[in-house]
N, C-alpha and C positions, 0 to 999 in steps of 0.2 A: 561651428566653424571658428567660431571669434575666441572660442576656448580653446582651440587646436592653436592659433596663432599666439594667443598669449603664453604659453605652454613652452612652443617655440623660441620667441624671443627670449624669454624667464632661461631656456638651456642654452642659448649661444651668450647671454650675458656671465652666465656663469663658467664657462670652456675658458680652459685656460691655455694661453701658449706654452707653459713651461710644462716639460713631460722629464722623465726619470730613462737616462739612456747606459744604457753600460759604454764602458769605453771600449772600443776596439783596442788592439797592438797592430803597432806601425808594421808596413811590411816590409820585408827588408830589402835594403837598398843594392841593387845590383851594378857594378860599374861597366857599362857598354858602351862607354868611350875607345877603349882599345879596340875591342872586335870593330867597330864600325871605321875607324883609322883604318886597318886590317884590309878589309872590303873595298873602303873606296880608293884606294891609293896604292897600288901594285906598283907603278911606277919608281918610287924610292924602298925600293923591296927591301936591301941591304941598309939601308939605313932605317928601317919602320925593323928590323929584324934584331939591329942595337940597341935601338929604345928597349924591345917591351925584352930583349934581357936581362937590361937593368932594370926595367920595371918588375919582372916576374922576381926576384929576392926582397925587394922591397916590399911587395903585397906579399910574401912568407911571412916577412919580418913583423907586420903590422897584421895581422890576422883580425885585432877586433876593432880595425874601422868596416869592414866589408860584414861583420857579424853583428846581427840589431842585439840593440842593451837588450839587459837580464829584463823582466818584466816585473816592475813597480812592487815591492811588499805594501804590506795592508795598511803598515805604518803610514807611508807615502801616499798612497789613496786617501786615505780617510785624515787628512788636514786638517786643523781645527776649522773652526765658523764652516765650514762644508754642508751642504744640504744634501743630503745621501738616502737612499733605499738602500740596507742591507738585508742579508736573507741570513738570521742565524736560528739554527737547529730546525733549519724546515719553515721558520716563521719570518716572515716581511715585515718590515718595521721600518716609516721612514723617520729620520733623524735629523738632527743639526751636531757637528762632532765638536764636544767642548775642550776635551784634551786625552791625553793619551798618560796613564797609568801605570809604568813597568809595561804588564803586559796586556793592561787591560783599555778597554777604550771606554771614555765616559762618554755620557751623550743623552741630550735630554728629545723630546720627540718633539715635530715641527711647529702645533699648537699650545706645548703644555710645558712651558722654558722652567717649573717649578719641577718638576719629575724628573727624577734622574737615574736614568739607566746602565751598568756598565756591562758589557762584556767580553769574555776572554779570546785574545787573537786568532786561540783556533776555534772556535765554535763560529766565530766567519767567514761566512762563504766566498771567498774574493774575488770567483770567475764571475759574480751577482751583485757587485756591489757599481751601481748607477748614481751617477749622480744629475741633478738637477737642472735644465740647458732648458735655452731659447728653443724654440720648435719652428722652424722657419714656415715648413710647410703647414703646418698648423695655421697658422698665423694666417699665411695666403688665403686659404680655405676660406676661415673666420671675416678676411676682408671682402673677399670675392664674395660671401653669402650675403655680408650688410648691404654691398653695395647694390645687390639683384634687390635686395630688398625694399629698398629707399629706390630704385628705379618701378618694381614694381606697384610700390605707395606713391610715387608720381604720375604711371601712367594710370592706376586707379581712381586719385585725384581729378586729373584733366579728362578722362572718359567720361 
């Protein structure tokens, strides 16, 4: 039993909050300000019917505010000092990114800052490449177990 417990504390000492997350893409942003004007307010009909015809050439006109940006190249992801998981040729490798080479990326691995690795922009996977973040709910978990724990080591104590 006392070797199950030590065992235990030994793997939450070492769990770390910070985990490897891919970034989502933003979704895009829809304007429902008009419709919902539209809806509730029948009352100035002819006048809400002015507005959105000037408003309707002006949303022609500007097409890519209502369209989300192009999505990030590889260059832009992978920023120097960056702590990344990239996936190139099938193989997972996590990194710290030191700088960017014409087309190549240099990058030494997270414990071994003497080693240096480069590879060429397309043999990177981009829809795979994670970077490095606080884990909130990790963290919660981590808190909420110490705390049962030291509750549980005080009511074993006073029993």
């Amino acid at each position: 039993m006392r070797k199950n417990l030590y065992l235990i504390i030994i793997l939450f000492s070492l769990t770390s909050c910070y985990t490897y997350q891919v970034k989502k893409p933003a979704a895009p942003v829809t304007d429902n300000k008009q419709e919902s004007k539209k809806s509730s307010a029948p009352a100035n009909n002819a006048l809400m019917q002015t507005k959105s015809a000037i408003a309707e050439p002006q949303a022609q006109s500007m097409p890519s505010q209502q369209q989300p940006a192009a999505p990030a190249s590889i260059q832009e992801k992978l920023a120097p000092n960056k702590n990344v998981r990239i996936d190139v040729d099938g193989k997972s490798y996590k990194v710290i990114v030191d700088r960017w080479e014409s087309d190549s990326l240099v990058a030494h691995p997270v414990h071994n800052a003497k080693k240096t690795l480069k590879f060429h922009k397309n043999q990177i996977n981009a829809d795979k490449i994670a970077e490095k973040r606080f884990s909130q709910p990790i963290a919660d978990i981590i808190t909420v177990t110490a705390y049962a724990g030291i509750a549980a080591a005080i009511w074993y104590l006073v029993r």
